[in-house]
C-alpha positions as CSV (number, residue, x, y, z in Angstrom):
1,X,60.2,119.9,177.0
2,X,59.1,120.0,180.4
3,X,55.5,120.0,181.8
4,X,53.3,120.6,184.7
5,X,49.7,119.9,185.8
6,X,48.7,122.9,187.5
7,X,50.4,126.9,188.3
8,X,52.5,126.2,191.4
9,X,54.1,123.2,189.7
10,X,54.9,125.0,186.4
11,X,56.4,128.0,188.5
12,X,58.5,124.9,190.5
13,X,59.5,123.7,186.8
14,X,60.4,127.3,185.2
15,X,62.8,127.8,188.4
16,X,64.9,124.2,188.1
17,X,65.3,124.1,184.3
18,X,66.4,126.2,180.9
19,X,63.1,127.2,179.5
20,X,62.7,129.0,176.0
21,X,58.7,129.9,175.7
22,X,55.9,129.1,178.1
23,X,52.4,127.9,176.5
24,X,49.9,127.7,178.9
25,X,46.1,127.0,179.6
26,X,44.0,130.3,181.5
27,X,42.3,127.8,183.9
28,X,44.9,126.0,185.9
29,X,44.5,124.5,189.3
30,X,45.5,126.3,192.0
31,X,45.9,129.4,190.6
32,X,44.9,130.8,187.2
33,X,47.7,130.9,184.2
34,X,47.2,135.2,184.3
35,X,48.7,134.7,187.8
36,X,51.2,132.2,186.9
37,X,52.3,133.9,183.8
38,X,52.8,137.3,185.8
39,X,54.7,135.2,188.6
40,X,56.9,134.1,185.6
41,X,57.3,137.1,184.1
42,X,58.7,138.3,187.4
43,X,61.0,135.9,187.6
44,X,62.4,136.0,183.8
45,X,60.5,138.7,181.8
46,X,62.5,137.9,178.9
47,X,60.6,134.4,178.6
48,X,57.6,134.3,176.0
49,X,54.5,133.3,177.6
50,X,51.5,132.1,175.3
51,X,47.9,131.7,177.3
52,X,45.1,129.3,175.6
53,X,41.5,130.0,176.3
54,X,38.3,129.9,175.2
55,X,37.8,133.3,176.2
56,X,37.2,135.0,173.1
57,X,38.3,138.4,174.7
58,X,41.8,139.2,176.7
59,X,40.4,140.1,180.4
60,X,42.5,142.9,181.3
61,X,44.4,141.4,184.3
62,X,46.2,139.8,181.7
63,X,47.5,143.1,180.1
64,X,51.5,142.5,180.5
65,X,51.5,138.6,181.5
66,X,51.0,137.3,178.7
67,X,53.0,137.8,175.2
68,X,50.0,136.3,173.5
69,X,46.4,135.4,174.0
70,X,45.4,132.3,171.7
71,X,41.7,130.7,171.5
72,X,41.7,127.0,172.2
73,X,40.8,124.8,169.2
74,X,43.1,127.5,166.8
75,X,45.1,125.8,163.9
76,X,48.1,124.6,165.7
77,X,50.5,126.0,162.8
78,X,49.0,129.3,164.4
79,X,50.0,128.6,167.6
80,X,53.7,127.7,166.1
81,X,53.6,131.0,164.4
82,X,53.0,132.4,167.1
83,X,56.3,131.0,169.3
84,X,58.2,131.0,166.3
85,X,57.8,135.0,166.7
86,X,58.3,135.4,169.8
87,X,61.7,133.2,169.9
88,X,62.6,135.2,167.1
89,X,61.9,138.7,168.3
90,X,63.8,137.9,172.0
91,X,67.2,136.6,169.7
């Protein structure tokens, strides 16, 4: 499992290692995670991408970036479910 602490870094991460599913907070530093999820999604499309926010609504720049669109604080088994599906619809 790798990690990073803000957009650029987790682009840097995604481009030097095997990733299977991205999960990732909406406010990151540096740029926001609709940005670096697109940037991602350029890069490998196939990759699911799962965005946390306490946005209750998706704002529609994230239309396309993002596979999923989770509320922070959510049951984590939903959040499993949710990656779980995705991993399973890309085999």
């Amino acid at each position: 499992m790798a990690t990073a602490h803000s957009g650029e870094e987790g682009i840097r991460v995604f481009k030097s290692q095997p990733i299977d599913a991205v999960i990732m907070d909406y406010w990151l530093s540096g740029m926001d995670g609709i940005e670096a999820a697109r940037e991602l999604k350029r890069i490998n499309p196939a990759i699911p991408i799962v965005v946390l926010s306490a946005l209750t609504e998706l704002p529609g720049e994230s239309i396309g970036a993002a596979d999923r669109w989770l509320l922070k604080g959510e049951d984590p088994a939903y959040l499993l479910n949710a990656i779980s599906t995705l991993l399973e619809a890309r085999a």
